[in-house]
C-alpha positions in Angstrom: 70.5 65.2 69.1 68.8 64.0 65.8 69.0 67.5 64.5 72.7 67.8 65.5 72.8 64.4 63.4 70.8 65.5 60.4 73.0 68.7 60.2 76.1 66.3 60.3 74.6 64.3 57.5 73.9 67.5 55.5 77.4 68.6 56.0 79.1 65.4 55.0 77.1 65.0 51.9 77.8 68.4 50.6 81.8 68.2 51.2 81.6 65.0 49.4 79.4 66.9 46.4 82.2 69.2 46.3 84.5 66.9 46.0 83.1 65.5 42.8 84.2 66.5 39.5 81.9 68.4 37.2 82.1 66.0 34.9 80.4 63.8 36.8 77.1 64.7 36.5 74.8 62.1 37.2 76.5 61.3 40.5 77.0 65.0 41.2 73.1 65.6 41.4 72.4 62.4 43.2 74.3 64.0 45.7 72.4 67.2 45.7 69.2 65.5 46.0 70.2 63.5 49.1 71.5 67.1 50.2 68.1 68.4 49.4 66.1 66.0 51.3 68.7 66.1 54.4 67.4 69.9 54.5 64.0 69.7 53.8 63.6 66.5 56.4 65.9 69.0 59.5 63.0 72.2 58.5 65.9 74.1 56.8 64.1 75.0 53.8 65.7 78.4 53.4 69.1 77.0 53.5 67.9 74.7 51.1 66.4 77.5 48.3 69.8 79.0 48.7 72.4 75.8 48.3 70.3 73.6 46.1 69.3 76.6 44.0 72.9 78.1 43.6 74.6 75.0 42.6 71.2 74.3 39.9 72.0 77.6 38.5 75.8 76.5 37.4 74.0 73.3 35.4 74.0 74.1 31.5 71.9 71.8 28.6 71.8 68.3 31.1 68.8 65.7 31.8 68.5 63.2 33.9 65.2 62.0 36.3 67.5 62.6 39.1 67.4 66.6 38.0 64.0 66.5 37.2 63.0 65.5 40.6 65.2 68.1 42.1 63.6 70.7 40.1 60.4 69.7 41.6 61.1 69.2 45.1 62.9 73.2 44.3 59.0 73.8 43.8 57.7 73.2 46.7 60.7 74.9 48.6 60.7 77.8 46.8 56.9 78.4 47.5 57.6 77.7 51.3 60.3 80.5 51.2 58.0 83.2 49.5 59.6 83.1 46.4 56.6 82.3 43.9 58.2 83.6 41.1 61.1 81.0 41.1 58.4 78.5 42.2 57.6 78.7 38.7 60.6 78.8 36.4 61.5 75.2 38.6 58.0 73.9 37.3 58.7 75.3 34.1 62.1 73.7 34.4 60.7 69.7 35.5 58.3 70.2 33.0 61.1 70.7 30.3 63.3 68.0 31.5 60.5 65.1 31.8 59.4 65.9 28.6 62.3 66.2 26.9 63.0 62.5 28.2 59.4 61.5 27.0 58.4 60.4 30.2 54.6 62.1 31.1 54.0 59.8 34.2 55.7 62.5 36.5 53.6 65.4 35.0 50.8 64.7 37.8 53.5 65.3 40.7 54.2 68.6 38.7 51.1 70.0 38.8 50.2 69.6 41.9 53.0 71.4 43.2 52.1 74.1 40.5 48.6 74.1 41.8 50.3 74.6 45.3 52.1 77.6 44.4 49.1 79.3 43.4 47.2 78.3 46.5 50.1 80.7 48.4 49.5 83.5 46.4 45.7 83.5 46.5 45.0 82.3 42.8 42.6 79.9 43.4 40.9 79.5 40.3 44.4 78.7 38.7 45.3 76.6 41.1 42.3 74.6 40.8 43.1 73.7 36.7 46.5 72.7 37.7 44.6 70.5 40.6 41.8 68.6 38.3 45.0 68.0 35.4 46.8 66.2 38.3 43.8 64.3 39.5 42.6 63.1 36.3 46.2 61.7 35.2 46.5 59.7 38.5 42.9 58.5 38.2 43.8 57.2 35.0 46.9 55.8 36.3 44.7 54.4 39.2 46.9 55.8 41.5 46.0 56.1 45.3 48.5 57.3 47.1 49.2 60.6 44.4 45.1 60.9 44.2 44.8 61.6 48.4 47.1 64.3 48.1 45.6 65.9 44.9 42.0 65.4 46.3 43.2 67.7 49.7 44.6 70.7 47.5 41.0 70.4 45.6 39.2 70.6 48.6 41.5 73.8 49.7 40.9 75.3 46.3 37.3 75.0 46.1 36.7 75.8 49.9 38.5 79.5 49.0 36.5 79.9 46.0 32.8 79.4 47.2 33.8 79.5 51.0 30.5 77.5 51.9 32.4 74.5 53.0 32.1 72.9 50.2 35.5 71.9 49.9 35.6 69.4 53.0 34.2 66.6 51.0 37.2 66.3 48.6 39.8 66.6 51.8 37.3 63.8 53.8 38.0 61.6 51.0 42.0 62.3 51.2 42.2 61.7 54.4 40.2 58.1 54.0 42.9 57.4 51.0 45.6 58.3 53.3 44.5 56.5 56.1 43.7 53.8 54.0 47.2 53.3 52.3 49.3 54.2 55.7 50.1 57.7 54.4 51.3 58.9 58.0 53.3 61.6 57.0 50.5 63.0 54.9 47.9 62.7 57.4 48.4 65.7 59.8 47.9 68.4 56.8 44.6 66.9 56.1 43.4 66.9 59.6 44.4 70.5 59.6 42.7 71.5 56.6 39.6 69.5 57.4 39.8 71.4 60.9 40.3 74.8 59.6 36.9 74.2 57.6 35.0 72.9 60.5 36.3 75.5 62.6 34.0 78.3 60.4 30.9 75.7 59.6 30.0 75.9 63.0 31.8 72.3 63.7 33.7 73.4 66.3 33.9 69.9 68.5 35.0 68.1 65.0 37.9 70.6 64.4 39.4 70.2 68.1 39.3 66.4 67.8 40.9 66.3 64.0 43.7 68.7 65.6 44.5 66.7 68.3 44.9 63.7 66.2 47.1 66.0 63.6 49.5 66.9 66.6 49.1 63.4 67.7 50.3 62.0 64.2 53.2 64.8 64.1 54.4 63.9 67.2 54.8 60.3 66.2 56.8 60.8 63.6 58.6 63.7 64.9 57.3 66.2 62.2 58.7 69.9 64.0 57.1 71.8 60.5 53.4 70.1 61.2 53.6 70.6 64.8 53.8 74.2 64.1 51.1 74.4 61.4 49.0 72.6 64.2 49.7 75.6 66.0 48.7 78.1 63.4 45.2 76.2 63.0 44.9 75.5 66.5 45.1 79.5 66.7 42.4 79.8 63.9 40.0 77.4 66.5 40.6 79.5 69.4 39.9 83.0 67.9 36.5 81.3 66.0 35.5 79.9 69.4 36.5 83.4 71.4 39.7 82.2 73.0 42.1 84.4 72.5 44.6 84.5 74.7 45.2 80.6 73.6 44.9 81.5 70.7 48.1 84.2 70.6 49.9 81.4 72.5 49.3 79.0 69.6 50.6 81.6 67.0 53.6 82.4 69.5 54.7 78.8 69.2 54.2 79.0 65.5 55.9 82.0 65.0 59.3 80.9 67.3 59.6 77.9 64.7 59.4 80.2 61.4 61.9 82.4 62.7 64.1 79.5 64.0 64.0 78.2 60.4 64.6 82.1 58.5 61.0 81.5 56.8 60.1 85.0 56.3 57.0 85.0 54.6 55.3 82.4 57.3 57.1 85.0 60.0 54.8 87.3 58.1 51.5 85.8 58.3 52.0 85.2 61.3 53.0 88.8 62.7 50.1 89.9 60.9 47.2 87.5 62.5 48.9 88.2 65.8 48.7 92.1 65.4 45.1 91.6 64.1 44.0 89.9 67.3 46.2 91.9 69.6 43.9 94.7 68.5 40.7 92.9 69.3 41.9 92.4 72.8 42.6 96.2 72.9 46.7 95.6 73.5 47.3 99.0 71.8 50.8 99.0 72.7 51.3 95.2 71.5 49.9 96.0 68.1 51.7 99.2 67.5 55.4 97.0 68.2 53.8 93.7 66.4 53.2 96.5 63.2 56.7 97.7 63.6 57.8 94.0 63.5 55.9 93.6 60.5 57.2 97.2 59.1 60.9 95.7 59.6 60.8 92.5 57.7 58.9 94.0 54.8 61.6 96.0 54.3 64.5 93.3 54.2 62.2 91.3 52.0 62.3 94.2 49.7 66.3 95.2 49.9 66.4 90.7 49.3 64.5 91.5 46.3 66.3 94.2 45.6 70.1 92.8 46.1 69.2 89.8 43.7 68.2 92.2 40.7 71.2 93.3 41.0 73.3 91.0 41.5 71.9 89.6 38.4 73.0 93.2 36.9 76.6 92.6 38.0 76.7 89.4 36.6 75.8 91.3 33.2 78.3 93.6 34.1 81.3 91.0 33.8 79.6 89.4 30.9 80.6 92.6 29.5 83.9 92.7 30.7 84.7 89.1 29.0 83.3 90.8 25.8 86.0 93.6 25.4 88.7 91.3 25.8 87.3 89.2 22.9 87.2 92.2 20.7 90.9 92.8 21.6 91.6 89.5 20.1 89.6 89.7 17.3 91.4 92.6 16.2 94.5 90.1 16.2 92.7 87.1 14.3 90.3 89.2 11.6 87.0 89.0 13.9 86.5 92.3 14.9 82.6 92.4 12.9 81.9 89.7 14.7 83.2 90.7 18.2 81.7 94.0 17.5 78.0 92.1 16.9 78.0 90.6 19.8 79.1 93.7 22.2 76.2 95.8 20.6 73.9 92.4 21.4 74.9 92.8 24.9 75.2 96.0 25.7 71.0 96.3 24.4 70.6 93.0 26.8 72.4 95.8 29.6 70.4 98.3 28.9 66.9 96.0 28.7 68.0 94.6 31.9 68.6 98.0 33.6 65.3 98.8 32.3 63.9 95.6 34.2 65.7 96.5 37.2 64.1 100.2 37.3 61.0 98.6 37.0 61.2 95.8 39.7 62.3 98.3 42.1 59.6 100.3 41.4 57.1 98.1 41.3 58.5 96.4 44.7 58.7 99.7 46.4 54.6 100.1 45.7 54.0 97.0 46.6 55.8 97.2 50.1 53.5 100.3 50.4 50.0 99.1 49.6 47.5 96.8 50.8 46.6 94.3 48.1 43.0 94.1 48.5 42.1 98.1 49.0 44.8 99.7 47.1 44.7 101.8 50.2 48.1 102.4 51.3 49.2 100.2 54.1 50.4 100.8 57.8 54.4 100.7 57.0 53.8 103.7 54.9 51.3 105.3 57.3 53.7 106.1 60.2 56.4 107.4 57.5 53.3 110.2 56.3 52.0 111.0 59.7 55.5 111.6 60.9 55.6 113.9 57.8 53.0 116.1 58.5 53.4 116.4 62.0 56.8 118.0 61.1 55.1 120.1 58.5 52.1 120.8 61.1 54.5 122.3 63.6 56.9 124.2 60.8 53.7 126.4 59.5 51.9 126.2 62.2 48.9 124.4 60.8 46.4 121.9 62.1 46.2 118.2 61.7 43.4 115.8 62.4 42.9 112.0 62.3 39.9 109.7 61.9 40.3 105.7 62.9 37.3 103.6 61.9 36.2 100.5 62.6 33.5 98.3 60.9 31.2 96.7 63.7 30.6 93.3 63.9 32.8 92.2 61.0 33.8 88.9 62.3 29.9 88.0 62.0 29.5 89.6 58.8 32.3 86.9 57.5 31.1 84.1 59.2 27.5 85.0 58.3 27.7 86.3 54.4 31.7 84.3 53.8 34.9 86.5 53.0 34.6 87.1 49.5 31.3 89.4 50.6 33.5 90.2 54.1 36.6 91.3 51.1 33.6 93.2 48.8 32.3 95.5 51.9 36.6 96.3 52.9 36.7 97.3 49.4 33.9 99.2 48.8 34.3 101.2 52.1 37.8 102.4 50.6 36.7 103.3 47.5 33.8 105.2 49.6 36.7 106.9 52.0 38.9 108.2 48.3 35.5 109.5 47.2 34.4 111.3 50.3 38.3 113.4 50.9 40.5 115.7 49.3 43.6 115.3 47.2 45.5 116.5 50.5 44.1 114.0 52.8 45.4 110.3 53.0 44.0 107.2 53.2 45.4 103.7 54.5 44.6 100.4 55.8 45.4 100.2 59.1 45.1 96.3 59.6 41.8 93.9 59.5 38.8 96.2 59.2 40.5 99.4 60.5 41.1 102.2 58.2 42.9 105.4 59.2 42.4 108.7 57.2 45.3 112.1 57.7 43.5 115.2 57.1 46.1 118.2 57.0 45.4 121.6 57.6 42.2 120.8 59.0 40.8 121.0 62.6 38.7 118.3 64.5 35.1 120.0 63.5 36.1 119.0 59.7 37.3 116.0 60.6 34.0 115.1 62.0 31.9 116.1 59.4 34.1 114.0 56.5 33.3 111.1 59.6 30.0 112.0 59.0 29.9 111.7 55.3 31.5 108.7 55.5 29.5 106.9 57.8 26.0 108.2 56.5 27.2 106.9 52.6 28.5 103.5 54.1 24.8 102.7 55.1 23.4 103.4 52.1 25.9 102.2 49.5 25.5 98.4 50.9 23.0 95.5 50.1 23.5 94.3 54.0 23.6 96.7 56.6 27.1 97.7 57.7 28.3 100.6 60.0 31.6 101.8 61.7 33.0 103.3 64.8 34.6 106.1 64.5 37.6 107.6 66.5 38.5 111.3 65.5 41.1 113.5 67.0 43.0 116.9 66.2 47.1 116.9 66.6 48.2 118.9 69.4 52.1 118.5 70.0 51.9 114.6 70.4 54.5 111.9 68.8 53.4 110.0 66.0 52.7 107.1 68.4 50.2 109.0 70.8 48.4 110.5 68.3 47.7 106.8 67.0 47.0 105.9 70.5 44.9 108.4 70.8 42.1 108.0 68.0 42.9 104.3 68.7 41.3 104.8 72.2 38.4 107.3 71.1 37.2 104.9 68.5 37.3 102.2 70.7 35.1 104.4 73.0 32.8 105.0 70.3 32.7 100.7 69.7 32.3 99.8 73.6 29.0 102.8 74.3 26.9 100.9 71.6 29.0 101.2 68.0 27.3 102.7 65.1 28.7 106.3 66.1 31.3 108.7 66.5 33.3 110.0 69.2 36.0 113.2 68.8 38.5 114.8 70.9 
């Protein structure tokens, strides 16, 4: 019923918005504020990027506070709907207004959302300049409330830099500044980042009790966004303390609210841990459908990117359009040098853009194709080439093999070492795997620590030696010791998806008779 009501509310504001004239400007974006918040506070976040963002766009040269804070609060939205990138012209944008209205007091605020923004996309040293700015303004301004929330992005920061759990101490002292100044609705997030730490220190009693006091809190104040983050970290405690099976129910929870709400990049995350662990458990067939899930919404992500370049070419297009008819009536009042200036301007602004666009789509295209970490390319792209040359394989009559390998033990390599070494070994072992095949032979990222490697026009005896290779230089190209289990099988008439099932069960073989080898078909 609430939500029914808070849709209601959202509704009625935005008819009356409409009804306003443009002229009225200050009262027009008090209105999209409340119609910003009304959003935000029902978990439509998406619908909120889209309306709020549309109707900022048709605002020329204004300032007011009121825009200022609706640039920011566009921040924070925009981050939560994967769209970093616009994150950042919003920041740029508050920045610009608050400054041009000489007032520097909301500059903290600013930061820190910048500094959240980078936390998404995994710039953590960035984000943590943008974190101590914030902290030292509000220090100087002595205030609390502000400083709790800046101190718990610090801790996140620092804990993904060193990844020694270093970090907690900066959210412990958040969560005493929020408790102390009845920050309730700030409270959960803190538990849950202090939990997610204590989950990998080896606190594993302190990071159940801070969760349940997180859901606990959420529940109180009927938080639906918290309750399923709780989820997601609940899900990080189960897998660290072997639980799995809660652990996939936790993300299942999660996941149903993301998709409830259209949040695509959460969706993601979430698809991917629940494909990762779905392989642990050796739910082959669960994986395979979870990667095809995955597959799916990386491709509409890309055709959203996509659509919006051009879009924004269109609108170039009629841009053009308006600029013929002013050379016709220049012609009629003596401006035709000037009419003709400006065409040339924007037909070079056309063809820069189209340039742009060329690019972006490129450069989206690889992107949807590659693991970020490796380079490698990723499992989307992997079912596209083995489907390839398995057509090939059976139109010449040639052979096809396929290695799977799996680095034992990685989980306590992490936990042991931390991820930036855990990252360092993934990496090295691709570069090893480019350096031990041919220019024929592919190499890809197969999720986690899995790697999968297409050798055509090759049979399962050179398969297993390039195994071999690989294997042998792994051991000896690392400071701590690291091996893989390896999977290898030739192509004989399968579909894509048993051949993957396939070396999917023969490295698995080769993990559960003692690891460390390799076992072929």
């Amino acid at each position: 019923m609430d939500h029914i009501k808070q849709e209601k509310s959202f509704a009625d504001l935005y008819e009356e918005y409409l009804s306003k004239d443009e002229s009225e400007f200050d009262s027009r974006i008090s209105f999209l504020k409340r119609i910003q918040r009304s959003l935000v506070d029902s978990g439509e976040t998406q619908i909120a990027f889209e309306i709020v963002g549309r109707e900022l766009e048709k605002i020329g040269n204004q300032c007011s506070s009121e825009l200022g804070f609706v640039y920011n609060s566009m921040i924070r939205i925009s981050c939560q709907s994967g769209e970093f990138s616009k994150a950042l012209e919003y920041a740029a944008s508050a920045i610009s207004v608050f400054d041009e209205l000489g007032d520097d007091s909301r500059l903290p605020m600013i930061y820190n959302n910048i500094a959240g923004v980078y936390l998404k996309m995994g710039e953590f040293e960035t984000s943590l300049e943008y974190i101590d700015k914030a902290i030292d303004l509000s220090q100087r301004n002595n205030d609390n409330h502000s400083l709790a929330k800046y101190l718990n992005n610090k801790g996140i920061a620092v804990e993904n830099i060193k990844g020694d759990g270093s970090g907690a101490v900066f959210i412990e002292k958040a969560i005493e500044l929020k408790e102390e100044n009845s920050l309730k609705s700030d409270l959960p997030n803190s538990y849950m980042n202090l939990a997610d730490i204590y989950t990998y220190t080896g606190k594993e009693d302190e990071a159940h009790s801070l969760l349940k006091r997180a859901r606990e809190v959420a529940n109180e104040i009927e938080d639906e966004f918290s309750l399923a983050e709780v989820c997601r970290y609940e899900a990080n405690y189960y897998r660290a303390v072997g639980e799995l099976g809660s652990a996939l129910e936790s993300l299942n929870t999660s996941l149903e609210y993301h998709k409830s709400k259209g949040n695509k990049s959460e969706i993601l995350q979430r698809l991917t841990v629940i494909s990762e662990i779905q392989e642990i458990v050796g739910d082959v067939k669960g994986a395979l459908e979870t990667h095809r899930e995955i597959s799916k919404l990386n491709a509409e992500i890309f055709k959203e990117e996509e659509a919006r370049m051009v879009a924004k070419l269109q609108s170039s297009f009629s841009t053009m359009q308006k600029l013929k008819e002013i050379e016709s009536m220049a012609r009629r009042n003596r401006q035709l040098d000037e009419a003709n200036r400006l065409i040339v301007q924007k037909n070079e602004e056309l063809l820069e853009m189209q340039s742009q666009l060329s690019s972006a789509n490129q450069l989206l295209k690889e992107r949807a194709e590659t693991d970020s970490l490796t380079g490698l390319m990723n499992q989307k792209k992997m079912f596209e080439i083995v489907e390839y040359e398995i057509n090939r394989a059976k139109r010449y009559g040639n052979r096809l093999s396929i290695i799977m390998l799996d680095i034992d033990d990685f989980k306590v390599i992490n936990d042991t070492f931390g991820h930036q070494k855990g990252d360092g070994i993934l990496e090295s072992l691709s570069s090893l795997i480019i350096s031990s095949i041919r220019k024929i032979d592919y190499a890809f990222r197969y999720g986690g620590e899995e790697f999968v490697i297409l050798l055509p026009s090759t049979g399962v005896e050179g398969a297993f030696s390039t195994a071999q290779r690989i294997s042998e230089s792994l051991k000896r190209t690392n400071e701590i010791p690291v091996t893989i289990s390896i999977g290898v099988a030739e192509w004989s008439d399968e579909s894509v998806n048993d051949l993957l099932l396939e070396v999917d069960t023969l490295m698995y073989e080769a993990k559960n008779t003692g690891k460390n080898r390799i076992v072929s078909r």
